[in-house]
N, C-alpha and C positions, 0 to 999 in steps of 0.2 A: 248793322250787321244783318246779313238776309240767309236766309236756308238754300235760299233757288229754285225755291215751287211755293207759290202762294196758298194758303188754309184758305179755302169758303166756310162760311155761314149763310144757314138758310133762316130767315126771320118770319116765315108763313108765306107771304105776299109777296115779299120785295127777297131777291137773294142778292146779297152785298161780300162783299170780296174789302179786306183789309190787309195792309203790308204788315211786318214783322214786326215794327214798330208800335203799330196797337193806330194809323193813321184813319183817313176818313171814310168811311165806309162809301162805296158805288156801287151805284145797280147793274145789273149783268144789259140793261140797253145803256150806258156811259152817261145816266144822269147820276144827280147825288141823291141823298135819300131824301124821301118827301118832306120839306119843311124844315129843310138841316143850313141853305140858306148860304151852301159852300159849292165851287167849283168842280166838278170833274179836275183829275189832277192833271198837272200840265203836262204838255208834250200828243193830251188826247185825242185823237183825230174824233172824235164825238161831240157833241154838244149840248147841251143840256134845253128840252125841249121849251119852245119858246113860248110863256103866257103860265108855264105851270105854276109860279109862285102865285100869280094872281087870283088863280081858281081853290088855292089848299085856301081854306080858313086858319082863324087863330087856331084854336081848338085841335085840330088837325095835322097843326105844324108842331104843337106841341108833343102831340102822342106819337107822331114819327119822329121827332128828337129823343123821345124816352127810349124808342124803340131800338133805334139806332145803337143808341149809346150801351143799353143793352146787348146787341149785336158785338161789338165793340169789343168791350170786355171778356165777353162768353173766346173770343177769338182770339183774342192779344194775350191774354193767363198761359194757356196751352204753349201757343207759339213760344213765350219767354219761358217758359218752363224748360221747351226742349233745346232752348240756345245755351241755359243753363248746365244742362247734362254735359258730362267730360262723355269726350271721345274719342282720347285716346288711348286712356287706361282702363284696356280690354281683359276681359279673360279673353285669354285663347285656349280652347280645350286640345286636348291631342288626341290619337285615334284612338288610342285605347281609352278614354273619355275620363278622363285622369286631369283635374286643369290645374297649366302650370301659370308660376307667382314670382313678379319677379322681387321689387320690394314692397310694394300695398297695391292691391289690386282689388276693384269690387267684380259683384257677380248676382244676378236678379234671385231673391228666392222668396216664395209667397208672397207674392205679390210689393218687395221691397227692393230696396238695393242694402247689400249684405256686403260687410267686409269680410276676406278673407284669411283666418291668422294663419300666419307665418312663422308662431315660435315656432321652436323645434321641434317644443314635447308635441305637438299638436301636428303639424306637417309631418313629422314621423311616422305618419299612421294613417294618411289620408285616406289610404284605399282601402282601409274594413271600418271607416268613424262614421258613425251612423247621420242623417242628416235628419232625421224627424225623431218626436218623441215615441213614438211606438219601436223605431230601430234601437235606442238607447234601452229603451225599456228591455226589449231582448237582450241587449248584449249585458247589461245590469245580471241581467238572471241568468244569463248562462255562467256566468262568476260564483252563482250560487254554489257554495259546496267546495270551494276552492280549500287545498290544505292551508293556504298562504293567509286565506281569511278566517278560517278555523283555528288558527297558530295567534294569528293578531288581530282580535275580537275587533280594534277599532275600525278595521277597513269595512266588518261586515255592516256595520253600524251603521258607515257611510256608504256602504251601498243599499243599506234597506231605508235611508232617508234620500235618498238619493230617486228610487222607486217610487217612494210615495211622491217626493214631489212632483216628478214625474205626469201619478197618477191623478192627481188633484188642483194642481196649480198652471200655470198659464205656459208657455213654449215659445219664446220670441227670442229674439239676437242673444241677449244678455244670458238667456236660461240654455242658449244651446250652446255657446261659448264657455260655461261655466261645467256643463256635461260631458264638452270633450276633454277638457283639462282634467274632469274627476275619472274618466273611464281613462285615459291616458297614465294619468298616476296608479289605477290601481292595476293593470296592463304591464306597466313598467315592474310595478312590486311583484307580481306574481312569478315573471319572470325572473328578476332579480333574488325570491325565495327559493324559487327552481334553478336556479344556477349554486345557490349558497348548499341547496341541499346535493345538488350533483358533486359537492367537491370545489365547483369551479370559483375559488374566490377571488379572484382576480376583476373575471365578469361580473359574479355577483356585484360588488362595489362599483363598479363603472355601471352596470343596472340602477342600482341605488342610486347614485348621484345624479343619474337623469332623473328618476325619480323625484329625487328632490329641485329641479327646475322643471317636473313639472307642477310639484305641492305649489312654489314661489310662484308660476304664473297661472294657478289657480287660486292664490291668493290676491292675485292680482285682478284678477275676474269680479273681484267681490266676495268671493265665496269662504269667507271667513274661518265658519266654519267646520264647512268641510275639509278645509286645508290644515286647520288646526287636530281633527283628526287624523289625518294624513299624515302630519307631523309626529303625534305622538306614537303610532304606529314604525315610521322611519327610525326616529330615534330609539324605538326599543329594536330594532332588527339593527341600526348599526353598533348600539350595546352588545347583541348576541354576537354579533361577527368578528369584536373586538375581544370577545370571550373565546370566540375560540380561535382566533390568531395569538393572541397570550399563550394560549394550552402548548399551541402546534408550536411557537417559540421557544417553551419551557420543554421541549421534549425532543429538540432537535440538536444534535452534534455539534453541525456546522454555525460557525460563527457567523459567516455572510448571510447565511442563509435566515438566522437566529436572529438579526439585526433586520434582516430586508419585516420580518412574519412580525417584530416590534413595532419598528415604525406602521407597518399597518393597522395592527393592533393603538396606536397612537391615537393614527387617522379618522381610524371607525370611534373610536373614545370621543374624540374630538367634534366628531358629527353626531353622536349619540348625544349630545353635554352631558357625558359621564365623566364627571367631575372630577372624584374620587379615584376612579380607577385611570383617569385619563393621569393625572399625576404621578402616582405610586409609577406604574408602566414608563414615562418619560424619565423617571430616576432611573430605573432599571437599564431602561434602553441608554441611555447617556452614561453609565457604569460600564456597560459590556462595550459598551460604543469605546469608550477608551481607554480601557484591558487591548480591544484588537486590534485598535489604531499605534499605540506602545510595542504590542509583542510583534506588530508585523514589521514596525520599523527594525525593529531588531532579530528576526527571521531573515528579514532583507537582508540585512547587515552581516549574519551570520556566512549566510549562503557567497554574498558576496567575495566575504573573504576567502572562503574555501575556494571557490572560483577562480580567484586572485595568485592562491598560491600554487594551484592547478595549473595555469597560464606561465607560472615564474618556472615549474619544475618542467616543462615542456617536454616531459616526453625521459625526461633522467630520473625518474625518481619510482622505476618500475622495480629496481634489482638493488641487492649489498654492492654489488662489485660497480654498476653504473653510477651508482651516487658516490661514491667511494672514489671511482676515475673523474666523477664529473664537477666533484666540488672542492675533494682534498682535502684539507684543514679545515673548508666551508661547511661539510657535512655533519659537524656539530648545531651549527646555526638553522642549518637544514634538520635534522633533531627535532630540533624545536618547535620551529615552525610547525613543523609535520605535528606535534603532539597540539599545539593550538588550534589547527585545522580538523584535526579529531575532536577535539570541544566542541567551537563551532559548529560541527556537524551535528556534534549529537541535543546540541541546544535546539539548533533551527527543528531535527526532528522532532523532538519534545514539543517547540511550541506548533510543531502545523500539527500535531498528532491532537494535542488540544483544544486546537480553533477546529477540529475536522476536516483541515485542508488535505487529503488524499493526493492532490496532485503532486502538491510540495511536499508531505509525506515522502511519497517515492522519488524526488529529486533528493530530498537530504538524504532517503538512503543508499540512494545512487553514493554519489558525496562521502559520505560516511565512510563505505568499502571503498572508497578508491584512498579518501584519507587512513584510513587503516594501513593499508597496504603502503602506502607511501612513509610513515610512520615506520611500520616494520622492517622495509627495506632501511631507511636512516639509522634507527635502533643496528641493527647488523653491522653495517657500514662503519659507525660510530662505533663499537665494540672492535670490529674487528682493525682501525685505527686506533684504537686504544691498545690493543695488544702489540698490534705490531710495534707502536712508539714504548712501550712498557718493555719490548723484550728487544728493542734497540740500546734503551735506555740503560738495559740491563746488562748487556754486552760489554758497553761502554765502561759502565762500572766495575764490571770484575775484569775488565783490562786497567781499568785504573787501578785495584786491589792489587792485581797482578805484577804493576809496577811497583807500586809500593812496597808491596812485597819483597819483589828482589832488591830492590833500593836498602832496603833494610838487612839483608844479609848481606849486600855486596859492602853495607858501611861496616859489620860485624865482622867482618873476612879481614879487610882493610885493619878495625884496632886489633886486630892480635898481637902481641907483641911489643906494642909499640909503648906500652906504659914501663917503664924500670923501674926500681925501688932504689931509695934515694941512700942506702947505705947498704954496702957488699955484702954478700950472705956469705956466713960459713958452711961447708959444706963437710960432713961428718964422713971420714975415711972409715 
């Protein structure tokens, strides 16, 4: 394999030219080297001058073979070194001098070939991560004084060991790889304390969990350590977070809402290893969890029916007199219904009033007044079929009295008379 421009070596006296291969050294006039006892290479249109062997002595030929061979090597190391080199996994910088990566890319720095990382926590940050120790050192101390590290003594700790090593110990691949993961981690935290304290817990935790890959590939660096501080730090802030997603669950109306601020509460237990309270909380949350899972199948259920019988009354069941023409003899059955649909109603209320459903709230008491009123119309309807049949009934009956009646005199009219006495009466003159 050749490069396609030949490396010289100059050896004092003689200057010799060798291929890529590390082959025989030639003199710049196309003889070989004095004493070396080998051709010009073939194809040469040169020659190698004639009688010179016979004039070099022993002595002579030997210290241009050392020489040579020395030449040799000095020229052949370099040349395989750079056939060596990849070349094609380039940084390519862009104009804003920002260089991008695509999955392992090196890049020259002090005088090495440097890998470039790729995790996330560390690519995340490319464009303020300092690249010497004096840059670290700065950005170390400008954390000084952070509430985030005054709140969680471990971070400060790691960053005042963090400084000294810095200050005292040596700055190569491993020490600058292990300084961007720990300024990343405590970059992530501070942020993530500033989000926790704005309110925003959502981000907070998603701050945290970066956070936390980048403790993992700063434990991964070697940096033991430091990541073990990192650690204890993380797990007491996602302790505090799970403290107070608890509070804000135990103080909130809404059932969804009181489930969603548990499970977080869980979450944070669960990355804190709070043990104790990660348990107690899972009881809690898995009790409430299916109270709301029970009362909403049967909200649903409630609402349905109302709905259902809303659908059946289509529009008859506004007035006494409509349900009265519209059902007939049916508007007792209609009665009823109407007063189960008023249960119904006021059940689903009850239970959205208790989970803090507001929306459902005001649908059941939509529901409700219309069940009512559908109810009160039936009630009327039923009433006043009940009277009417009670004073038809009634009618009937004192016509039948009424018969009876004269049936009764008309049989009493009829015996007059008609009985005799079985022996002739005397009658007194």
């Amino acid at each position: 394999m050749r490069t396609g421009t030949t490396p010289r070596t100059t050896d004092g006296a003689n200057r010799g030219t060798t291929d890529d291969d590390g082959g025989t050294a030639v003199g710049s006039d196309g003889r070989t080297a004095p004493g070396s006892g080998r051709r010009a290479a073939p194809g040469s249109d040169r020659r190698a001058a004639p009688g010179s062997g016979r004039r070099a002595t022993t002595r002579r030929a030997l210290l241009a073979v050392v020489v040579a061979a020395l030449a040799v090597s000095a020229v052949a190391v370099p040349a395989s070194a750079r056939l060596a080199a990849p070349t094609t996994d380039r940084v390519t910088p862009t104009t804003d001098g920002v260089t991008t990566v695509a999955d392992a890319v090196t890049r020259a720095g002090d005088g090495a070939t440097r890998a470039v990382d790729t995790h996330p926590a560390a690519v995340a940050d490319n464009e303020s991560t300092p690249e010497t120790a004096d840059g670290y050192l700065d950005a170390f101390r400008s954390l000084s004084g952070e509430p985030a590290l005054s709140e969680y003594a471990e971070l400060d700790v790691l960053r005042s060991r963090a400084v000294a090593a810095l200050q005292v110990g040596t700055f190569g691949d491993r020490e600058r790889r292990q300084m961007r993961y720990t300024l990343a981690t405590m970059r992530s935290f501070v942020s993530a304390y500033e989000a926790a304290q704005a309110g925003d817990r959502r981000r907070s935790l998603r701050l945290a969990d970066e956070t936390g890959d980048a403790v993992t590939a700063l434990r991964d660096a070697g940096a033991t350590e430091y990541a073990t501080l990192a650690r204890l730090a993380l797990e007491r802030f996602y302790e505090r977070q799970g403290d107070s997603l608890r509070a804000r669950a135990r103080n909130t109306t809404r059932t969804p809402e009181k489930i969603q601020l548990f499970e977080g509460a869980v979450q944070a237990y669960r990355d804190g290893n709070a043990t104790g309270r990660l348990s107690s909380t899972s009881t809690n949350l898995e009790r409430i969890a299916a109270e709301y899972r029970r009362d909403n199948r049967s909200l649903n259920a409630s609402l349905a029916a109302v709905a259902s019988f809303r659908a059946s009354c289509d529009g008859r069941c506004d007035g006494a007199v409509t349900v009265a023409e519209s059902f007939g003899v049916g508007t007792f059955s209609q009665y009823v219904a109407a007063r189960r649909a008023v249960a119904d109603a006021t059940r689903a209320r009850r239970l959205a009033a208790e989970h803090g459903l507001s929306g459902r709230v005001t649908r059941a008491e939509e529901q409700l007044a219309w069940a009512r009123t559908a109810l009160r119309s039936a009630t009327l309807a039923a009433a006043g079929l009940l009277f009417g049949y009670a004073l038809a009934l009634g009618l009937v009956a004192a016509l039948v009295v009424y018969r009876l009646t004269a049936w009764d005199a008309d049989v009493a009219a009829a015996n007059v008379g008609s009985i005799l006495p079985r022996e002739p009466l005397e009658v007194e003159k």
